[in-house]
NUNUNU-559896 format. One record per residue: residue number from 1; residue in one letter; x, y, z of N, C-alpha, C in turn. Coordinates in Angstrom, 2 decimals, padded with zeros to 5 digits. Atoms other than C-alpha are relative to their C-alpha. Layout:
[NUM,"a",[X,Y,Z],[X,Y,Z],[X,Y,Z]];
...
//
This chain:
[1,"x",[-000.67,-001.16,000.46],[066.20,176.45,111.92],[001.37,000.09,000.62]];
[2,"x",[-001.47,-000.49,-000.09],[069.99,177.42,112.02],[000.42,001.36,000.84]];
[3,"x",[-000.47,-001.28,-001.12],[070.82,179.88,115.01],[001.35,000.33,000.14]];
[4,"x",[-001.70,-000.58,-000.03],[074.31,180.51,113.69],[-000.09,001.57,-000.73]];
[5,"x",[000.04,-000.92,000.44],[074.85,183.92,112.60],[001.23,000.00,-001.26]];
[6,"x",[-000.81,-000.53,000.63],[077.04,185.09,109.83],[001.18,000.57,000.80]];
[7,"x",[-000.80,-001.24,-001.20],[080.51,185.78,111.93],[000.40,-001.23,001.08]];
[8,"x",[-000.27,000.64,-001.54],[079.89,183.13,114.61],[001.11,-000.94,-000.45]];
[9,"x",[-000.88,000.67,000.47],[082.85,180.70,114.92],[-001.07,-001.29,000.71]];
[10,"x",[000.57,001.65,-000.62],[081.83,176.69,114.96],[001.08,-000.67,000.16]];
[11,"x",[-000.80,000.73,-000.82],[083.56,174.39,117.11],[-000.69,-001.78,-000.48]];
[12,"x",[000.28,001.31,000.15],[083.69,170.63,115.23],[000.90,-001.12,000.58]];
[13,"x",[-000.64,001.20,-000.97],[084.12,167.63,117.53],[000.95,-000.68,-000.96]];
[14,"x",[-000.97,000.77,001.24],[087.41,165.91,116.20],[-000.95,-001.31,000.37]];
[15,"x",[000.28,001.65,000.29],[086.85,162.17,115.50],[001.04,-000.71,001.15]];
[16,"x",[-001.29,000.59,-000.63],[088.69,159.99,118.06],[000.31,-001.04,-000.84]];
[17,"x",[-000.51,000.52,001.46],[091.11,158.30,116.37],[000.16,-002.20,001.00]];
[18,"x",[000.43,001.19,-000.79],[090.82,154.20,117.13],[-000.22,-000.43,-001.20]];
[19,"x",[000.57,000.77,001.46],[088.82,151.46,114.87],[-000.52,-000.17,000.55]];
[20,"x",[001.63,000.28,-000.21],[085.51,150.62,114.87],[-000.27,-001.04,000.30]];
[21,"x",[000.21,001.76,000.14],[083.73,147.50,115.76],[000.20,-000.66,-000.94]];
[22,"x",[000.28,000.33,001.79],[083.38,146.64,112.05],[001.45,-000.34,-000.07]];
[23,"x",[-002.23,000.07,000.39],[087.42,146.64,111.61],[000.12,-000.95,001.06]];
[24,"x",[-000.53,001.03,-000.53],[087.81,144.78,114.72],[-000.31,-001.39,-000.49]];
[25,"x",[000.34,000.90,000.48],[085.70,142.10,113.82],[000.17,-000.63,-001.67]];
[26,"x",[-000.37,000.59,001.45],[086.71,141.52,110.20],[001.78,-000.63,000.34]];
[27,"x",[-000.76,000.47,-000.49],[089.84,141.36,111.86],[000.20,-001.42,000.36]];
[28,"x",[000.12,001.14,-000.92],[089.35,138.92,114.24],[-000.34,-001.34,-000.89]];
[29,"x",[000.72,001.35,001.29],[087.49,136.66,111.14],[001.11,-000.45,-000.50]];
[30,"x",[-000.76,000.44,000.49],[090.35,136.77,109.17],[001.37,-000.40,000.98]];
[31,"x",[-000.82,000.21,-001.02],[092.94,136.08,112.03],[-000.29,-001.48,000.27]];
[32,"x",[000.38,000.73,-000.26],[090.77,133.08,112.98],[-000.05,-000.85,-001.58]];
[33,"x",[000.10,000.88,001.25],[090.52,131.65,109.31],[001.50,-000.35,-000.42]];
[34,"x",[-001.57,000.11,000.07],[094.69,131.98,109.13],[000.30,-001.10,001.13]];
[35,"x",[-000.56,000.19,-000.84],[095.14,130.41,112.06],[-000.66,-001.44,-000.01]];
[36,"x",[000.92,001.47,000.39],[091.98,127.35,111.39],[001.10,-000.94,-001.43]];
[37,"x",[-000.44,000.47,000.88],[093.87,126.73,108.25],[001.70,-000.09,000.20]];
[38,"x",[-000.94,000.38,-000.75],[097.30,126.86,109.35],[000.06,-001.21,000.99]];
[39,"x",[-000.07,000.89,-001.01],[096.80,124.25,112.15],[-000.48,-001.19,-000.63]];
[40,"x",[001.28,001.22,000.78],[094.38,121.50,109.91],[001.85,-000.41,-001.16]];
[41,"x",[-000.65,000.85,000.93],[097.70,121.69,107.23],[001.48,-000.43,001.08]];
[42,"x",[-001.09,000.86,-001.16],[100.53,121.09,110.83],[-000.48,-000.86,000.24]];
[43,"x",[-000.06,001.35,-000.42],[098.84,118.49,111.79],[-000.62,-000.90,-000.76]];
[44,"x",[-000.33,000.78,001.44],[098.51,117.20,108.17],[001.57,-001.02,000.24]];
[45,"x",[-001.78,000.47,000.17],[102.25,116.94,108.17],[000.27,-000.66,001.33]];
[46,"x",[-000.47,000.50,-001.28],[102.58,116.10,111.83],[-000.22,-001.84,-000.24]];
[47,"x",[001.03,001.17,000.15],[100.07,112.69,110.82],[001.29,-000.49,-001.37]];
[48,"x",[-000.92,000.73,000.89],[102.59,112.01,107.39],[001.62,-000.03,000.84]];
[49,"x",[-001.48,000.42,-000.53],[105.82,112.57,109.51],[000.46,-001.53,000.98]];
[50,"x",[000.03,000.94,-000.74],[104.86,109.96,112.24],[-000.20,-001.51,-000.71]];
[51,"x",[-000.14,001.04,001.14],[103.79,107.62,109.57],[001.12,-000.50,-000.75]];
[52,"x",[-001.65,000.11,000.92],[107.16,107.96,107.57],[000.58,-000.37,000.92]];
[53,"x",[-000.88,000.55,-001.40],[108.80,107.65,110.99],[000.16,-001.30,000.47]];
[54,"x",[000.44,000.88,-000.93],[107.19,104.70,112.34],[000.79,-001.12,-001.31]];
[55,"x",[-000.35,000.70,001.35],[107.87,102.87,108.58],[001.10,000.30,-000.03]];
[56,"x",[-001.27,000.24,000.43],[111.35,103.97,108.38],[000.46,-000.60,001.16]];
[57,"x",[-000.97,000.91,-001.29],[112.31,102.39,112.14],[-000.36,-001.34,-000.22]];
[58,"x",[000.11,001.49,000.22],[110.72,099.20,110.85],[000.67,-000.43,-001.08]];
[59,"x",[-001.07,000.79,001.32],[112.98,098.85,107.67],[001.65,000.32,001.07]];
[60,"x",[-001.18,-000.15,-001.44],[115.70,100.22,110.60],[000.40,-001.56,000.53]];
[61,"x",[000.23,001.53,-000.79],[114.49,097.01,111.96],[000.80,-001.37,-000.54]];
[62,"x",[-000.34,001.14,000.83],[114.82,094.88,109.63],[001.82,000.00,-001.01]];
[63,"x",[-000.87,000.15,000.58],[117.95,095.97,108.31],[001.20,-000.66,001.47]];
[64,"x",[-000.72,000.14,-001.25],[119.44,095.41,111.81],[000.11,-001.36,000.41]];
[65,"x",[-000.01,000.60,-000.26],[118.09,092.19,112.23],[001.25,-000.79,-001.51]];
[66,"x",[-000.81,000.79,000.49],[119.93,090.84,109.05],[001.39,000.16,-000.06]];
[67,"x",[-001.49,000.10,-000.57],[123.22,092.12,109.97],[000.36,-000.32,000.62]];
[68,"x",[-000.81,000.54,-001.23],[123.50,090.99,113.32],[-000.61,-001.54,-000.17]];
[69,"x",[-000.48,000.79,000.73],[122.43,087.68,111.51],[000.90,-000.44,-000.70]];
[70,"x",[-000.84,000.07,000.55],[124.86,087.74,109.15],[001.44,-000.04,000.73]];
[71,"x",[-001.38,000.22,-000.83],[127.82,088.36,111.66],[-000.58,-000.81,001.58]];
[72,"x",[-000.24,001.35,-001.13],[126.14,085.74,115.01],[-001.05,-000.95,-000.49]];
[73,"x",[000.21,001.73,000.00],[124.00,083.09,112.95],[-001.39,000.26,-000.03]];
[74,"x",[001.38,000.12,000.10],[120.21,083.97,113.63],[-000.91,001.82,000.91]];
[75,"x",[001.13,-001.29,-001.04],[117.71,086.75,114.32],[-001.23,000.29,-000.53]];
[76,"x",[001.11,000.15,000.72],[114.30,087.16,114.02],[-000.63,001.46,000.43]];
[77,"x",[001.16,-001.43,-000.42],[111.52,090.60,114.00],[-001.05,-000.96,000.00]];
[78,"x",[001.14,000.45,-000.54],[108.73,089.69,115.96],[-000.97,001.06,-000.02]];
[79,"x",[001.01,-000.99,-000.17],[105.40,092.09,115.67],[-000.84,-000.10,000.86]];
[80,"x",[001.22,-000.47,-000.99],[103.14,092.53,118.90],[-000.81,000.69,-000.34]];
[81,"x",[001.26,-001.18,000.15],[100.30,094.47,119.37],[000.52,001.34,-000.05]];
[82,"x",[-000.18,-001.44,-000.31],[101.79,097.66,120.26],[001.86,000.05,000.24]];
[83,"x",[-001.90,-000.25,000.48],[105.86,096.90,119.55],[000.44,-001.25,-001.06]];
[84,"x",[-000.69,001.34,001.06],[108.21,095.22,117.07],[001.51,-000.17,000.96]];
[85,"x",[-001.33,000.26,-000.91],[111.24,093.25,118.61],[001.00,-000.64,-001.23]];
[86,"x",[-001.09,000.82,000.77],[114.49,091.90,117.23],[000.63,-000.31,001.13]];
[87,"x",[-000.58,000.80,-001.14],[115.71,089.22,119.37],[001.00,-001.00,-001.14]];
[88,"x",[-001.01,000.79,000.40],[118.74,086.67,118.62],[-000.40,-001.19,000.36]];
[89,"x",[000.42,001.80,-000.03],[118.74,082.81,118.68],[-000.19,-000.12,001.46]];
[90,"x",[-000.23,000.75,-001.14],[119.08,082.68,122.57],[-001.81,001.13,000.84]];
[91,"x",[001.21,-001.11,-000.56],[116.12,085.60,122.49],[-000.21,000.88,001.14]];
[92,"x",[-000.04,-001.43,-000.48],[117.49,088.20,123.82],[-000.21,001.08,-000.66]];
[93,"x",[000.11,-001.74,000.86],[116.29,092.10,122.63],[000.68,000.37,-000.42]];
[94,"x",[-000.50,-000.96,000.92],[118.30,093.33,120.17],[-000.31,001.31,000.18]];
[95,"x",[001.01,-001.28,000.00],[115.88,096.19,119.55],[-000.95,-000.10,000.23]];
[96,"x",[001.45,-000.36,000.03],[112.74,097.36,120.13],[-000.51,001.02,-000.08]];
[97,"x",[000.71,-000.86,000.84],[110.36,099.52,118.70],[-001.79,000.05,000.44]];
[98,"x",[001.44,-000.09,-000.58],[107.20,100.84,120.54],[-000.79,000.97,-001.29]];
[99,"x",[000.84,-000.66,001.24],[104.53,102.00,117.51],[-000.46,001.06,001.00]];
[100,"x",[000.28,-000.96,-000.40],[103.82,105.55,118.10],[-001.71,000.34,000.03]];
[101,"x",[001.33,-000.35,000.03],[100.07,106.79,119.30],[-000.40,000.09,-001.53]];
[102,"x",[000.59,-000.32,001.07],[097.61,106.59,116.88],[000.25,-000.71,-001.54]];
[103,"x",[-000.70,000.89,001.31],[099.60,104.26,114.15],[-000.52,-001.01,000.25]];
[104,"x",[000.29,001.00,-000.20],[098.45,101.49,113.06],[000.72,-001.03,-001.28]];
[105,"x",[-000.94,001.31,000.62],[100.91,098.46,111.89],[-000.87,-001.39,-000.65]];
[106,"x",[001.07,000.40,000.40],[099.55,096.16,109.89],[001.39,-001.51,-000.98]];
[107,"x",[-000.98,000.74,000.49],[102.62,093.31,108.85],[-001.13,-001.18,-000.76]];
[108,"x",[000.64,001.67,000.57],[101.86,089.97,106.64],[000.09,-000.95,001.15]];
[109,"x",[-000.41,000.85,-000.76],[103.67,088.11,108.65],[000.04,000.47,001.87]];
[110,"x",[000.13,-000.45,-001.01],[103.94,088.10,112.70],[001.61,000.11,000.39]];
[111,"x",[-001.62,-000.01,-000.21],[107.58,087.02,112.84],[000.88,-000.50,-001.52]];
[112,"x",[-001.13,000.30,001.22],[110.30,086.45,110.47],[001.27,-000.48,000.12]];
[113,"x",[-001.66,000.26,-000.21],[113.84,084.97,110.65],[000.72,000.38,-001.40]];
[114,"x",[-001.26,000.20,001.17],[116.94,085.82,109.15],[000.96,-000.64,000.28]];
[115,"x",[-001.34,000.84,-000.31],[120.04,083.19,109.13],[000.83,000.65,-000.65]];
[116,"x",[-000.94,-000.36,000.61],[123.26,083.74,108.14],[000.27,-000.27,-001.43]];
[117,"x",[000.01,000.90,001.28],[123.43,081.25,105.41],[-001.05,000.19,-001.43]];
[118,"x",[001.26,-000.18,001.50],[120.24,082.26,103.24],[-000.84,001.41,000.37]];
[119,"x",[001.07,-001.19,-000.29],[117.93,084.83,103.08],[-001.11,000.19,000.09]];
[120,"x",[000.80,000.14,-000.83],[115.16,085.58,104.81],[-001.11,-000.93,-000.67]];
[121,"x",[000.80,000.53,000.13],[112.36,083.06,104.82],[-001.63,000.29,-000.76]];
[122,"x",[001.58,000.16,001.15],[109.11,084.67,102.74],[000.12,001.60,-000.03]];
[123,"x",[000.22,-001.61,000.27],[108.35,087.98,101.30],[-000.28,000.64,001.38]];
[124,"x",[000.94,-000.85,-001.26],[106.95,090.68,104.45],[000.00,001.29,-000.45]];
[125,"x",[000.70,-001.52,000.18],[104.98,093.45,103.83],[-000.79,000.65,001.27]];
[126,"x",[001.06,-000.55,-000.89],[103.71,095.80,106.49],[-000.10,001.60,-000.50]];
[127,"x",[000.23,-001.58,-000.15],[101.64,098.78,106.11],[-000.39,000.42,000.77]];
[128,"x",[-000.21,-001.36,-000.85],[101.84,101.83,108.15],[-001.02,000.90,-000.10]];
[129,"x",[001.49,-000.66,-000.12],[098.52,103.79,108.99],[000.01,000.89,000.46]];
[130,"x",[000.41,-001.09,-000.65],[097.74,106.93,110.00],[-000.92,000.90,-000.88]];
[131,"x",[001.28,-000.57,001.03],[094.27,108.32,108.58],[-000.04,-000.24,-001.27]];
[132,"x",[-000.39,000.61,001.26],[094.83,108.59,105.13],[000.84,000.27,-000.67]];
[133,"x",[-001.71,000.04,000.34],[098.56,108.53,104.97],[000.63,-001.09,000.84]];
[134,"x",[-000.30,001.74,000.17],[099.88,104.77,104.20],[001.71,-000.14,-000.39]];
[135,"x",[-001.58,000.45,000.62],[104.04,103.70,103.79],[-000.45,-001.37,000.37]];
[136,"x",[-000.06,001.71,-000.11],[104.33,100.17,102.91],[001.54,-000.23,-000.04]];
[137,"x",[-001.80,000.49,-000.22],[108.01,098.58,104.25],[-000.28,-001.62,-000.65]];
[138,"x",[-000.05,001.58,000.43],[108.68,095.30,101.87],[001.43,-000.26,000.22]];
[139,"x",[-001.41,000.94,-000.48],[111.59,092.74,102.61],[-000.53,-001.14,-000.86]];
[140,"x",[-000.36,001.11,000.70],[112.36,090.67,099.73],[000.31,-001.41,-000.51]];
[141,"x",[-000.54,001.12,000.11],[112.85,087.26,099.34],[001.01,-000.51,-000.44]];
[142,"x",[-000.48,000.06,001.16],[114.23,087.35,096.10],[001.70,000.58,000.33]];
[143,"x",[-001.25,-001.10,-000.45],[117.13,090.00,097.27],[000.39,000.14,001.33]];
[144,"x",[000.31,-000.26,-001.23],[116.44,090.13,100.79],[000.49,001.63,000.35]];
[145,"x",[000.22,-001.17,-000.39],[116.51,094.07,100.63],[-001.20,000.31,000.37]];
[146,"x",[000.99,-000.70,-000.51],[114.07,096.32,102.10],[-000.08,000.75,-000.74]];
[147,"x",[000.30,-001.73,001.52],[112.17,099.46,099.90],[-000.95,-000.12,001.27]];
[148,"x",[000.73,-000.16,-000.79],[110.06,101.61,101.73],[-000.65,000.92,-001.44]];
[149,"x",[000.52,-001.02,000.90],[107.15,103.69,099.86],[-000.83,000.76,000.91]];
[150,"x",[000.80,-001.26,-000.44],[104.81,106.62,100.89],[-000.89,000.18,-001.08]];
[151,"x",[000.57,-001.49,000.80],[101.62,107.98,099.20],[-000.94,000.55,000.56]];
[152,"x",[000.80,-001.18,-000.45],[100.27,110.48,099.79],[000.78,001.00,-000.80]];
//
């Protein structure tokens, strides 16, 4: 039974003002699903930039070695395990090129020369790895230019 009278005044508790568990946590869900998906497509791109990278310093390479052929006579790209070199006839370093974590190089050939007089000695193809984002750097025979591709 109701022990208010006709007359009496009632006193209603305000609401404190805030958010509920319920709000935080839907929150927090969607905060965490922005932030899961955000990071999965940076280091998407992080994985195709290093790839493109690594493939454009090896046509770098190769364009380097046939110029400083062309003006002292001989130079060759050599591929190691874990660098590419360009050395001159007396085989000294030109350049070098340490493959970045996680890449994986993958040439036809191990070395290559270029002379002054002709152009380079056999097709070379290397592809460029990183999960499943591939650039292939070719060097010509025919032309002795370089093309680089990407797909992904």
């Amino acid at each position: 039974m109701c022990k208010l009278k006709l007359g009496d005044t009632v006193y209603y508790e305000e609401r404190k003002k805030g958010f509920t568990l319920v709000e935080l946590l839907i929150v927090i869900v969607i905060t965490i699903l922005v932030v899961t998906i955000g990071f999965k497509a940076l280091t998407e791109q992080e994985a195709k930039n290093s790839v493109f990278n690594a493939a454009n310093e090896i046509k770098i390479a190769f364009v380097r070695a046939q110029s400083f052929a062309f003006k002292k006579g001989k130079a060759e790209v050599i591929f190691d395990v874990d660098k590419l070199q360009v050395v001159d006839q007396d085989g000294n370093i030109l350049y070098e090129l340490k493959y970045p974590n996680g890449i994986s190089i993958s040439p036809s050939l191990n070395k290559i020369i270029f002379n002054r007089s002709k152009l380079p000695s056999s097709n070379l193809s290397v592809v460029v790895k990183k999960g499943n984002y591939v650039c292939d750097v070719d060097l010509s025979l025919v032309s002795g230019k370089t093309s680089l591709e990407c797909n992904w």
